[in-house]
ZAMI-625139 format. One line per 8 residues: number of its first residue (from 0); their letters; for each residue x, y negated, z negated of C-alpha. Coordinates in Angstrom, 1 decimal. Each point is the difference from the previous one (the first is absolute). Layout:
N
NUM = A = X/Y/Z | ... $
This chain:
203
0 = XXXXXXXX = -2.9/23.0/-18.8 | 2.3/-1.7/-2.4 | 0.4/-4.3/0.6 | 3.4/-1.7/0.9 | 0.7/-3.0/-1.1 | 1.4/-2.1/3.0 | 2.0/-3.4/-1.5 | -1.2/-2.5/2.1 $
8 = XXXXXXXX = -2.3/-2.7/1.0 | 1.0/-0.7/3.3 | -3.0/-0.1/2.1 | 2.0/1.1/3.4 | 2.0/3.0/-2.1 | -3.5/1.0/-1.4 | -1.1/1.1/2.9 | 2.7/1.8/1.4 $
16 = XXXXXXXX = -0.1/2.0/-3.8 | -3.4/0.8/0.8 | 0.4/1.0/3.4 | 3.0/1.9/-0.7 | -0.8/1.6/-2.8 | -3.4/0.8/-0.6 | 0.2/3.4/1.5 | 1.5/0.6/-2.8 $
24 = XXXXXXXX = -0.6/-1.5/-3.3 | -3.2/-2.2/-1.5 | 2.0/-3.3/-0.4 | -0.6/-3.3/-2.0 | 2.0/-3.1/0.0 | 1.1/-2.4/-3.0 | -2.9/-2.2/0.2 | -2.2/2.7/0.1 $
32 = XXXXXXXX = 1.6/1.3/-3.4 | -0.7/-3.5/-1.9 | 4.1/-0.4/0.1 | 2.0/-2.9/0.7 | 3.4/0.5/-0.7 | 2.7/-2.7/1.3 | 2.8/2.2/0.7 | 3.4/-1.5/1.0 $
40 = XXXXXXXX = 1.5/1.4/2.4 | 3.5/-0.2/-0.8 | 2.1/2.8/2.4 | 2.3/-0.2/2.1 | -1.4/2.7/2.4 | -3.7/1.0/1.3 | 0.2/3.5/-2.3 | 1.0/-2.1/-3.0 $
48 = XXXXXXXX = -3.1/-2.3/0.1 | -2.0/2.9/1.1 | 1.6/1.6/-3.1 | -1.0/-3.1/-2.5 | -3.9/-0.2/1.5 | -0.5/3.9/-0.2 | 1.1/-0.2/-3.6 | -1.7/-2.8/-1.1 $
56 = XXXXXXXX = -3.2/0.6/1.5 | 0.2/4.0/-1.1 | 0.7/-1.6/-3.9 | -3.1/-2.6/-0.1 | -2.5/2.3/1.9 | 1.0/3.8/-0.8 | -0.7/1.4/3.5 | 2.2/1.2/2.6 $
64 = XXXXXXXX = 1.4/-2.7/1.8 | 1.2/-0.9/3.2 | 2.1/-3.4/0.9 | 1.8/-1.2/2.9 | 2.3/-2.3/1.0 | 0.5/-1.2/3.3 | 1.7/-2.2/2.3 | 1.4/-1.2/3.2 $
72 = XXXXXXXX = 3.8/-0.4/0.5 | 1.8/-1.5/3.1 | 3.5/1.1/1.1 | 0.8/-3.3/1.4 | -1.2/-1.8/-3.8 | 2.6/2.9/-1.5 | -3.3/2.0/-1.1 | -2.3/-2.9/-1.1 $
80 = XXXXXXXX = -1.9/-0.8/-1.3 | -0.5/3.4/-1.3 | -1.4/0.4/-3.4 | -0.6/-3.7/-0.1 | -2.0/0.2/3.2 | -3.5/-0.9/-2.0 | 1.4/-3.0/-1.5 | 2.3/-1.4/2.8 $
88 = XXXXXXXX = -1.8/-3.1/0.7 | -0.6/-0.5/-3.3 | -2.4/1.5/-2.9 | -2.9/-2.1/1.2 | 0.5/0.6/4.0 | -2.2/2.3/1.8 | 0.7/2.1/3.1 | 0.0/-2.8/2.2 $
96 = XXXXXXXX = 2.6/-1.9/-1.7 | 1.9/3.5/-0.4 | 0.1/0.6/3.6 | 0.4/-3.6/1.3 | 3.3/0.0/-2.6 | 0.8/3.0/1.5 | 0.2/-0.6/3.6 | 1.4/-3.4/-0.4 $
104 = XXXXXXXX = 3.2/1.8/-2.1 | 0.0/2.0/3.4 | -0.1/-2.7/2.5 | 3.4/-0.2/1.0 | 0.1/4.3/0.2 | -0.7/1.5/3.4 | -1.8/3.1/0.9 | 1.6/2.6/-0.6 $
112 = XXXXXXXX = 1.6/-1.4/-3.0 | -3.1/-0.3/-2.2 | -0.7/3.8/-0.7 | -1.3/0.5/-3.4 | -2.1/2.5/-2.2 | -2.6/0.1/-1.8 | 0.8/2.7/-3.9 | -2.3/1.3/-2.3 $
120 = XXXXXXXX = 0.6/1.6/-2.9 | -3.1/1.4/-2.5 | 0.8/1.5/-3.7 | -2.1/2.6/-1.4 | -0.3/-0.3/-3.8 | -1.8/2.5/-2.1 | -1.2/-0.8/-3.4 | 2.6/0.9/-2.6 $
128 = XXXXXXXX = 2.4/1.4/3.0 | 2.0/-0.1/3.1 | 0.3/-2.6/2.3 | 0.2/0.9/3.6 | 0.9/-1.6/3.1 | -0.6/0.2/4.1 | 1.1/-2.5/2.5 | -1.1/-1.0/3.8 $
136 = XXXXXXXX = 1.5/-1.9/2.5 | -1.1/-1.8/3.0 | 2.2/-1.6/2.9 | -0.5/-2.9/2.4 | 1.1/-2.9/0.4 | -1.3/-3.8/-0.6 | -1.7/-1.4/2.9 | -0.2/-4.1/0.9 $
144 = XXXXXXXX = -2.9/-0.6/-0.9 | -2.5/1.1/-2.2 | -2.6/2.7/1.9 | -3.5/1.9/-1.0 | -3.0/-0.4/-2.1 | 0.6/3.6/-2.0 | 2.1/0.7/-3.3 | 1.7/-2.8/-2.5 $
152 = XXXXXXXX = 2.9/-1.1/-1.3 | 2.9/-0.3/2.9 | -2.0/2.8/2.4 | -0.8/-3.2/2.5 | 3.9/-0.5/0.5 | 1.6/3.7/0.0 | 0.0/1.8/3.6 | -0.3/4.0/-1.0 $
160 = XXXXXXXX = 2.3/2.0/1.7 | -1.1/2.7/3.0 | -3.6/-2.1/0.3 | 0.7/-2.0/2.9 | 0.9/-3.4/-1.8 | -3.4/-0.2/-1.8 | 0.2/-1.4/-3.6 | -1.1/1.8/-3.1 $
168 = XXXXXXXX = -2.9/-2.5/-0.4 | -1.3/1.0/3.8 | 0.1/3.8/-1.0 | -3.3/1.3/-0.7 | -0.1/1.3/-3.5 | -0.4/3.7/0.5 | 3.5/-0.8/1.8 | 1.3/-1.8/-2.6 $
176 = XXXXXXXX = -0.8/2.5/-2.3 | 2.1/2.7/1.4 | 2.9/-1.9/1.1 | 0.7/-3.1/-2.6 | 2.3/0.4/-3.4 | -2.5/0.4/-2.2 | -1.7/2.8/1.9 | 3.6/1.8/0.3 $
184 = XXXXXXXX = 0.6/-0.6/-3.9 | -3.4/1.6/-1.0 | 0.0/2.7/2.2 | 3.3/1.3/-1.6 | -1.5/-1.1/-3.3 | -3.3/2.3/0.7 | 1.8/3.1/-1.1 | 1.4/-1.8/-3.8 $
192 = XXXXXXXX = -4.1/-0.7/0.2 | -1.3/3.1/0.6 | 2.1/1.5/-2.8 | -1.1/-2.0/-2.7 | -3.6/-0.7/0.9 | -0.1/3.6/0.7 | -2.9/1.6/-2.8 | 1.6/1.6/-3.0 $
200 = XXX = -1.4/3.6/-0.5 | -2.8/-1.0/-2.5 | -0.7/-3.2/1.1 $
């Protein structure tokens, strides 16, 4: 079975790569590779960044590589904070402060008002070729108050739609895993996968 190089370090996307994906390919992350690349991510849109991380990380290391960028946006914040959603408190907040800045840019919002979703976008990037793209959405809408103990990022303050009001962070993770964004954007990325990790006749 061939490797995939996933391009990131986040300890929460991680696990949703492996769960997600290793069905299907052997995988290894950047650490894992001896690479640490600062890569500035300087699009306007998730498949832009996605774009810039695949290519980077598919220059340095030489492996098929997959990248994502993802984010939340809010109708009622005109789509943010979007592709800044990471660094919306700030580059040294964590998801506390991202959430808490969240819901207090909400306050004044009522329900029904405050729906949202949460977009991933992964790039594909072969060494020396093509770069492909797949994207996943998730709707819902952003709740109160902060809610669950599963998940990361803003998964404590968005309320998925059709599951009864519960947050991503209180879905369990084989839920979350067929239902959230990045879920969606790998399962229509599975087929760009199985194409170029396919074996080559003599391999």
């Amino acid at each position: 079975m061939k490797t995939l190089l996933v391009a990131t370090n986040n300890p929460g996307k991680i696990r949703e790569f492996r769960d997600l994906l290793a069905d299907l390919v052997t995988i290894t992350f950047p650490k894992e590779c001896g690479l640490n690349l600062e890569v500035a991510e300087t699009g306007l849109t998730f498949e832009e960044n996605a774009r810039i991380k695949a290519t980077a990380y598919v220059q340095a290391a030489g492996l098929v590589t997959l990248a994502d960028d993802s984010g939340l946006e809010v109708d009622a914040l005109e789509g943010a904070p979007g592709v800044w959603s990471a660094r919306y408190a700030g580059a040294q907040a964590n998801d506390s402060d991202r959430v808490r800045k969240l819901l207090t840019a909400l306050a004044d919002v009522p329900p029904g008002r405050r729906t949202a979703r949460f977009r991933c976008v992964v790039a594909v990037a072969e060494p020396g070729g093509d770069v492909q793209t797949a994207e996943g959405t998730c709707e819902g809408e952003i709740g109160l108050a902060p809610r669950g103990e599963h998940g990361f990022g803003y998964d404590p303050a968005f309320v998925v739609q059709g599951f009864g009001g519960l947050t991503m962070a209180e879905l369990p993770a084989e839920v979350k895993n067929q239902v959230s964004h990045r879920a969606r954007a790998l399962m229509a990325a599975r087929e760009i996968l199985a194409e170029i990790l396919a074996p080559r006749r003599g391999e």
